[in-house]
C-alpha positions as a Markdown table, in Angstrom:
| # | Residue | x | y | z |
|---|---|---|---|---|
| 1 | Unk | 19.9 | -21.3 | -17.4 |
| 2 | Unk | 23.1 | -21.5 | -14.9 |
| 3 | Unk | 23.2 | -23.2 | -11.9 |
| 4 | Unk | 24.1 | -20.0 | -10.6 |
| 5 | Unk | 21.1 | -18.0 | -12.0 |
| 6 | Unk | 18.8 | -20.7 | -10.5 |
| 7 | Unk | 19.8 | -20.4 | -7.3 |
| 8 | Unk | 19.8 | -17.0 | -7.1 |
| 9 | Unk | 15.9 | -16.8 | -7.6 |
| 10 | Unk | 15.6 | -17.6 | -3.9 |
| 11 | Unk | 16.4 | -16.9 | -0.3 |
| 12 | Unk | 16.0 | -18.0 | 2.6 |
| 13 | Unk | 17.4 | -16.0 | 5.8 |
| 14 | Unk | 17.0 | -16.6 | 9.5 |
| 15 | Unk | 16.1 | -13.2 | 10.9 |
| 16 | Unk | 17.1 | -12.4 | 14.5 |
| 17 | Unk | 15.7 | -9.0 | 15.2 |
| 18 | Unk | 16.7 | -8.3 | 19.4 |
| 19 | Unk | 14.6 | -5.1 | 20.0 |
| 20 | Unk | 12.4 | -3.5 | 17.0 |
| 21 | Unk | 12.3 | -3.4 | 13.1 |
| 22 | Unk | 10.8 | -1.3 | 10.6 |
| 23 | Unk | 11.1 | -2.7 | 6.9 |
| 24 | Unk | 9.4 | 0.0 | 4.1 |
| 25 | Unk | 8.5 | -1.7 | 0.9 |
| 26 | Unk | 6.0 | 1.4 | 0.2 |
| 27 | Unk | 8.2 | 3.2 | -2.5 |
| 28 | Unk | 9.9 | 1.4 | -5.7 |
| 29 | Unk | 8.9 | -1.7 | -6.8 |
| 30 | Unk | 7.4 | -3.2 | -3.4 |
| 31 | Unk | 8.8 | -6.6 | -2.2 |
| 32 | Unk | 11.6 | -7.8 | -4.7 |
| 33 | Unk | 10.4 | -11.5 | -4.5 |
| 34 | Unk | 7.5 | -13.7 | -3.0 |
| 35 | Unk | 7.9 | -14.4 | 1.0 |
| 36 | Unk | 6.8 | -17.2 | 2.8 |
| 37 | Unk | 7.4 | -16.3 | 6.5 |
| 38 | Unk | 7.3 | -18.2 | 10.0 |
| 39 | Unk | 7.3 | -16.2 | 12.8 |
| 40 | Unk | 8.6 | -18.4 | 15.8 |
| 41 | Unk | 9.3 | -15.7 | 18.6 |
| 42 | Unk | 8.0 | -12.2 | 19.3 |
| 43 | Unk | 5.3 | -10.3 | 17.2 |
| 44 | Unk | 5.3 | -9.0 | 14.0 |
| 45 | Unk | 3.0 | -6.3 | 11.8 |
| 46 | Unk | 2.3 | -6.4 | 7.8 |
| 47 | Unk | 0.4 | -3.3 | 6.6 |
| 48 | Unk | -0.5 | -2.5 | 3.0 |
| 49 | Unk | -3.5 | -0.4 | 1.6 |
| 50 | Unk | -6.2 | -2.0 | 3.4 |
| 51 | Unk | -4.7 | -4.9 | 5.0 |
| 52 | Unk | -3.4 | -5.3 | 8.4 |
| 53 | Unk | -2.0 | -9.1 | 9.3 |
| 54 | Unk | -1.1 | -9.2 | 12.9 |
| 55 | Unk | 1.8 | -11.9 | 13.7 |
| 56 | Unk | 1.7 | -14.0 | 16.5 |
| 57 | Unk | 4.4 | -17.2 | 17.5 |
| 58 | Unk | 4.2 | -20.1 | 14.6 |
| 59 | Unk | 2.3 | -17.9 | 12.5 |
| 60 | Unk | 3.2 | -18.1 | 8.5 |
| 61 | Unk | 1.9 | -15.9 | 6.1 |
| 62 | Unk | 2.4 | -15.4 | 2.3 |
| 63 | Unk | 3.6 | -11.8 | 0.9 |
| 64 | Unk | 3.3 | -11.3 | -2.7 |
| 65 | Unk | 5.9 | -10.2 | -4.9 |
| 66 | Unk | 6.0 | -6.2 | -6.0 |
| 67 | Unk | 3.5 | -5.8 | -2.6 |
| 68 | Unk | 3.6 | -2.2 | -1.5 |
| 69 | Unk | 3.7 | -2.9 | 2.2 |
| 70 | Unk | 5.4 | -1.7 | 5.6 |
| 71 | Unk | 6.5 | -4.0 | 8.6 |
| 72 | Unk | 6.4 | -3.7 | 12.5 |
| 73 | Unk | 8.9 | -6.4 | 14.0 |
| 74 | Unk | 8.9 | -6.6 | 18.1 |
| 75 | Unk | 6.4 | -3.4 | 19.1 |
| 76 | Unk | 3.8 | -5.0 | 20.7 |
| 77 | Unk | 6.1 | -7.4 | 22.9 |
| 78 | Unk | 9.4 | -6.9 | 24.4 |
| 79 | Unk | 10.7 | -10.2 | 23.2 |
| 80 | Unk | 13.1 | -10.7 | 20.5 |
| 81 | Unk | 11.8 | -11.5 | 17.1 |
| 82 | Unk | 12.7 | -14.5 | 15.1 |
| 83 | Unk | 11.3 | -15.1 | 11.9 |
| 84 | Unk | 12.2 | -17.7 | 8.9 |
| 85 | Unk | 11.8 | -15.7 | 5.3 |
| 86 | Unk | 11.8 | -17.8 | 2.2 |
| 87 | Unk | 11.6 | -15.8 | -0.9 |
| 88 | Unk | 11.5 | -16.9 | -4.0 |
| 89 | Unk | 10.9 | -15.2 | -7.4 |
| 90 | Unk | 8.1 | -17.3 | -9.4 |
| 91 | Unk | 4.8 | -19.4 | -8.2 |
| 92 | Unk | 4.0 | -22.3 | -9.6 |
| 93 | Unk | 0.9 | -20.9 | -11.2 |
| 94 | Unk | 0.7 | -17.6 | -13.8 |
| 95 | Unk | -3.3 | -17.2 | -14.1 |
| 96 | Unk | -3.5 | -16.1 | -10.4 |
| 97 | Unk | -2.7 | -13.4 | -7.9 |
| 98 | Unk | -2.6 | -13.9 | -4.1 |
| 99 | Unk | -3.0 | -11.4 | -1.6 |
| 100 | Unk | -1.1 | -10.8 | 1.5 |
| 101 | Unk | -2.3 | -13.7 | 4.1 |
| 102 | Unk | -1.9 | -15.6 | 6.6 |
| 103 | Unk | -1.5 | -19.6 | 6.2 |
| 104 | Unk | -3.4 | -22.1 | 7.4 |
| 105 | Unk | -1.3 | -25.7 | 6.6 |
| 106 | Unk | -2.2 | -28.9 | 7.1 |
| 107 | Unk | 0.6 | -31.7 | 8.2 |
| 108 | Unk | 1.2 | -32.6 | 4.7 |
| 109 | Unk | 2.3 | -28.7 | 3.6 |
| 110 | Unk | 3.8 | -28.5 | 7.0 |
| 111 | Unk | 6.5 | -31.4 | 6.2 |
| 112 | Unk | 7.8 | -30.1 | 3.1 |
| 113 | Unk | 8.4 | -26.6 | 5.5 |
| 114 | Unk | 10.3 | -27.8 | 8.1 |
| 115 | Unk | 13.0 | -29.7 | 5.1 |
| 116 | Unk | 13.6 | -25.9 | 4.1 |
| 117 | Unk | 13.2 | -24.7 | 8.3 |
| 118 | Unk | 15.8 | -27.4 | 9.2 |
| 119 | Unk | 18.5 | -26.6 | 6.3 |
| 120 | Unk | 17.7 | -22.8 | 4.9 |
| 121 | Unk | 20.3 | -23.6 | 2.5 |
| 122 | Unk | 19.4 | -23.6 | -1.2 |
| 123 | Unk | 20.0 | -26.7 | -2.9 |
| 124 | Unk | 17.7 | -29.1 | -4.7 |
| 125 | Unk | 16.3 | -30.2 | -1.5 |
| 126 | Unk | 15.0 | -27.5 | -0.1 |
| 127 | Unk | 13.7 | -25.9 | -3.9 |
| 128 | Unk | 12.0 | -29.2 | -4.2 |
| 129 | Unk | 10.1 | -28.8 | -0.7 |
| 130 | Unk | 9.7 | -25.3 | -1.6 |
| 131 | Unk | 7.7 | -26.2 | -4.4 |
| 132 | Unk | 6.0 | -29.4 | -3.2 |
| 133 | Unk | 4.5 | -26.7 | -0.1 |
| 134 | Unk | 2.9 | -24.5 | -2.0 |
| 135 | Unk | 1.6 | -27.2 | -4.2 |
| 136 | Unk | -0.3 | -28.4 | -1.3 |
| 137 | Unk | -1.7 | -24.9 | 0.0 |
| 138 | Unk | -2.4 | -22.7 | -3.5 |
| 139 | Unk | -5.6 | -24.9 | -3.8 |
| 140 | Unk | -6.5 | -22.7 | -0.4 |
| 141 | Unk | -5.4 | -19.8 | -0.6 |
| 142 | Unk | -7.1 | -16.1 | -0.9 |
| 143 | Unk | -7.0 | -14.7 | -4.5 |
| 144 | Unk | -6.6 | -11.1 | -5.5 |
| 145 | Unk | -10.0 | -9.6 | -6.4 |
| 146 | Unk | -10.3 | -7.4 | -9.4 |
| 147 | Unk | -8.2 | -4.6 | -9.0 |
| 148 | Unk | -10.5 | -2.4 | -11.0 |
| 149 | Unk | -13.4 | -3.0 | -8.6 |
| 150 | Unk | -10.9 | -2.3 | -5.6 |
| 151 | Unk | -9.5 | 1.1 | -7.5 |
| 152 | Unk | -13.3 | 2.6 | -8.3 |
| 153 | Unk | -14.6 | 1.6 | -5.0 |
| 154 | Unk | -11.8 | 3.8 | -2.9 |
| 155 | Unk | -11.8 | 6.1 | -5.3 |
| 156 | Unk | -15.6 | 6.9 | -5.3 |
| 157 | Unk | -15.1 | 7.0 | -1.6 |
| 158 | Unk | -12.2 | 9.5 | -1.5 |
| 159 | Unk | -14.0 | 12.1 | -4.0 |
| 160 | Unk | -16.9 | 11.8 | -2.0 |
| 161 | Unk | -15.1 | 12.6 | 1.4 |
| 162 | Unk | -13.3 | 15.4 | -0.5 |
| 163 | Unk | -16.5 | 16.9 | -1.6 |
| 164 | Unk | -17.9 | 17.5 | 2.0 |
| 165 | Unk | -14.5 | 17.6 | 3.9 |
| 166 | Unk | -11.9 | 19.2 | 0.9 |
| 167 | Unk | -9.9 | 21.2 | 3.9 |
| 168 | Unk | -8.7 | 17.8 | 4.6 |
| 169 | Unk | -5.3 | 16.6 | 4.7 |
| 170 | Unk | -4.0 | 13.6 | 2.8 |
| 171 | Unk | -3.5 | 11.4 | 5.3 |
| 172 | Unk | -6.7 | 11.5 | 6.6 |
| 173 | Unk | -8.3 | 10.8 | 3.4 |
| 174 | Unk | -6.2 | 7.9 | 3.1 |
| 175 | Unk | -7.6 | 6.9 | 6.5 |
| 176 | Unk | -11.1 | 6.9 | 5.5 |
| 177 | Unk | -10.1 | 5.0 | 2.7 |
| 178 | Unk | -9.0 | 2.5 | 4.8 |
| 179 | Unk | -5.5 | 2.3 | 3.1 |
| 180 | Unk | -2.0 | 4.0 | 3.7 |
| 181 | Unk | -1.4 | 7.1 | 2.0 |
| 182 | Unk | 1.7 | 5.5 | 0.0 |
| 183 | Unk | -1.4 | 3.3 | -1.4 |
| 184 | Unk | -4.1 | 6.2 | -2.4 |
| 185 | Unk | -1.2 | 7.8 | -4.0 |
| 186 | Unk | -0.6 | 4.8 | -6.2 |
| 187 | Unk | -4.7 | 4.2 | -6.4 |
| 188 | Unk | -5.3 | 8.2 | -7.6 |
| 189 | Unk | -2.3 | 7.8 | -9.9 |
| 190 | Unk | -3.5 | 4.9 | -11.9 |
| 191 | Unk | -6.9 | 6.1 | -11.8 |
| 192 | Unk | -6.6 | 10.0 | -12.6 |
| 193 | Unk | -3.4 | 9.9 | -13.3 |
| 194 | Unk | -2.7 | 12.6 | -10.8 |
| 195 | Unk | -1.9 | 12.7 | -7.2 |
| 196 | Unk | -4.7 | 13.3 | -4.4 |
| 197 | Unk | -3.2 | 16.2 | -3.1 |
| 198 | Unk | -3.8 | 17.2 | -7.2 |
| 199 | Unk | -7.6 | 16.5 | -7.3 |
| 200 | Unk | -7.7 | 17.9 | -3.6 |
| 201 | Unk | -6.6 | 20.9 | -5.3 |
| 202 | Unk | -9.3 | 20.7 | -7.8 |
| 203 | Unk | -12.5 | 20.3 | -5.7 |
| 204 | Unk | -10.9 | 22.9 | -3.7 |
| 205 | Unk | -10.7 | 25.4 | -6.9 |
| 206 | Unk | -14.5 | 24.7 | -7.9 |
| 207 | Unk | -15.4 | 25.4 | -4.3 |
| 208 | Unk | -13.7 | 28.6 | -4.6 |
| 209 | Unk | -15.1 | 29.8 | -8.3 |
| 210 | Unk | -18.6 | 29.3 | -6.6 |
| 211 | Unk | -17.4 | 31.8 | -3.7 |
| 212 | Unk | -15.9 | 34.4 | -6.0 |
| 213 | Unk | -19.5 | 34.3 | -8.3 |
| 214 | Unk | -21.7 | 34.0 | -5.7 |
| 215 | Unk | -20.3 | 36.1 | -2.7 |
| 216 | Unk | -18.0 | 39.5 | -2.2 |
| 217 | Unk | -15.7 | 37.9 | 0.1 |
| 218 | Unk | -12.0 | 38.7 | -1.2 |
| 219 | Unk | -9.6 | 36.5 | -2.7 |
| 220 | Unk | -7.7 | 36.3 | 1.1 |
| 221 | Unk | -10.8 | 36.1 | 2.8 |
| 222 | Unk | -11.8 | 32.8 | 0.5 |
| 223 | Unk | -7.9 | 31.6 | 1.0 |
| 224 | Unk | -8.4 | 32.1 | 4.7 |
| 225 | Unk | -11.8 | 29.6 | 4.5 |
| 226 | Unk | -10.1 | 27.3 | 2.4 |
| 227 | Unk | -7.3 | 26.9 | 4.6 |
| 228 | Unk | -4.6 | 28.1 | 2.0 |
| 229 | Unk | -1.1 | 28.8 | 4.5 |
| 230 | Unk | -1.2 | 32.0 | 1.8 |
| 231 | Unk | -3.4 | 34.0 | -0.4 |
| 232 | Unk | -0.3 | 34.1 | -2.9 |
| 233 | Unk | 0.0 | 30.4 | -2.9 |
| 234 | Unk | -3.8 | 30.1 | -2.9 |
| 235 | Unk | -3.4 | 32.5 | -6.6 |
| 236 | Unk | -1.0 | 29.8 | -8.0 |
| 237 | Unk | -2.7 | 26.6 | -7.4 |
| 238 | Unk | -5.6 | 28.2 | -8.7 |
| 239 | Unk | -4.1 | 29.5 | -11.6 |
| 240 | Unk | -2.5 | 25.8 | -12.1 |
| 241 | Unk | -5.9 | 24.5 | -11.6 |
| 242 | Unk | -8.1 | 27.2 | -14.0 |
| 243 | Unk | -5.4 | 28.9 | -16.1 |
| 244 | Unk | -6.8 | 32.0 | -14.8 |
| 245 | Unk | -6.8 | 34.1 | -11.6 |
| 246 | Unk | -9.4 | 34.2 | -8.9 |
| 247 | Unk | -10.3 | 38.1 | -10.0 |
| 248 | Unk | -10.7 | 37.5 | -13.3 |
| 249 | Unk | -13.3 | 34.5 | -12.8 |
| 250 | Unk | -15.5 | 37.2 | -10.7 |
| 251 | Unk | -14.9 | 40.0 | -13.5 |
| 252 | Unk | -15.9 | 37.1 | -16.0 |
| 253 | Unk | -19.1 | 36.2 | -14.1 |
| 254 | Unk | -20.1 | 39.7 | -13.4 |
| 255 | Unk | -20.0 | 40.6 | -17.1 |
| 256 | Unk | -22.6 | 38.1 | -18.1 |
């Protein structure tokens, strides 16, 4: 490997934001490296799925690599934002994953920070303290919990809400989910392997095949109930949904 190639696995930037920042990492690939961050003036916000870390002066925080996530720089206080961001591409450790957190350091971790703080060059120097910091706080920090526990949990809760509320709109789903929709689209996409607007459109199909067997309401009267904008589009996502149209399922019922 180059010198060059090294050194480009990092950076580290000074960030002087005067009024207010918003930074999306909530489409593509997430965050292209891992961030340490120190926030030494003004007020910051990190949202992703279900986590919310509120920044405060001298405040660092960890943000892992490929994290779906949005920022809030400078809302909550009218004073200018400044905020140190290391990132670099690869921890020190491959059998782990850390979640998005806050840092609680000790004076030994805080040293080897302020060498990179003081410089915010990359050289040897500041690699090595880079390095020789998260040595001392990995021990301590949070670990990722089993994704697949996380995914069935939301999800369980989502179909559930759906079921009783399935005139809902996305982002409220995601809201009772406790995650952003950007994240429930992602959850219901490795789960189902369809969006949640898709399996919104499913419960919402079965609810109307009860209605057209077990009532004489018409196809717009159901669409009206259901909260379709049309009875036309109503016909099409359920025709996507059943491969067959609403009037055919009561025909179909009535001749058994």
């Amino acid at each position: 490997m180059s010198n060059l190639s090294f050194y480009s696995d990092f950076k580290f930037f000074r960030n002087r934001i005067p009024h207010t920042r918003t930074t999306d990492y909530t489409k593509g690939n997430g965050a292209p490296s891992h961030y340490i961050a120190k926030l030494t003036s003004g007020t910051g916000k990190i949202i992703s799925d279900d986590t919310v870390l509120e920044l405060n002066e001298g405040d660092i925080c960890y943000i892992p690599k490929n994290l779906n996530y949005i920022s809030y720089w400078g809302f909550e206080t009218p004073k200018e934002v400044i905020f140190y961001s290391i990132g670099f591409e690869a921890l020190p450790v491959t059998d782990k994953e850390f979640v998005l957190q806050k840092l609680e350091i000790e004076s030994d971790a805080e040293k080897h920070l302020d060498i990179i703080l003081n410089d915010m060059t990359v050289n040897c120097t500041t690699v090595g303290a880079l390095y020789s910091f998260l040595g001392a706080v990995i021990p301590k920090m949070q670990v990722e919990k089993a994704k697949s526990n996380k995914y069935e949990y939301i999800t369980k809760r989502a179909l559930a809400f759906l079921d009783k509320n399935y005139t809902c709109k996305i982002d409220e789903l995601a809201a009772f989910c406790g995650v952003s929709e950007s994240g429930l689209y992602l959850i219901f996409q490795k789960v189902f392997n369809k969006t949640p607007l898709e399996i919104k459109h499913q419960i919402v199909c079965e609810k109307a095949k009860e209605l057209l067997k077990t009532t004489t309401l018409s196809v717009e009267e159901i669409s009206n109930m259901l909260h379709f904008s049309s009875s036309s589009y109503f016909r099409k996502i359920f025709r996507q949904q059943t491969g067959k149209n609403p009037l055919s399922i009561r025909k179909q019922d009535n001749e058994l």
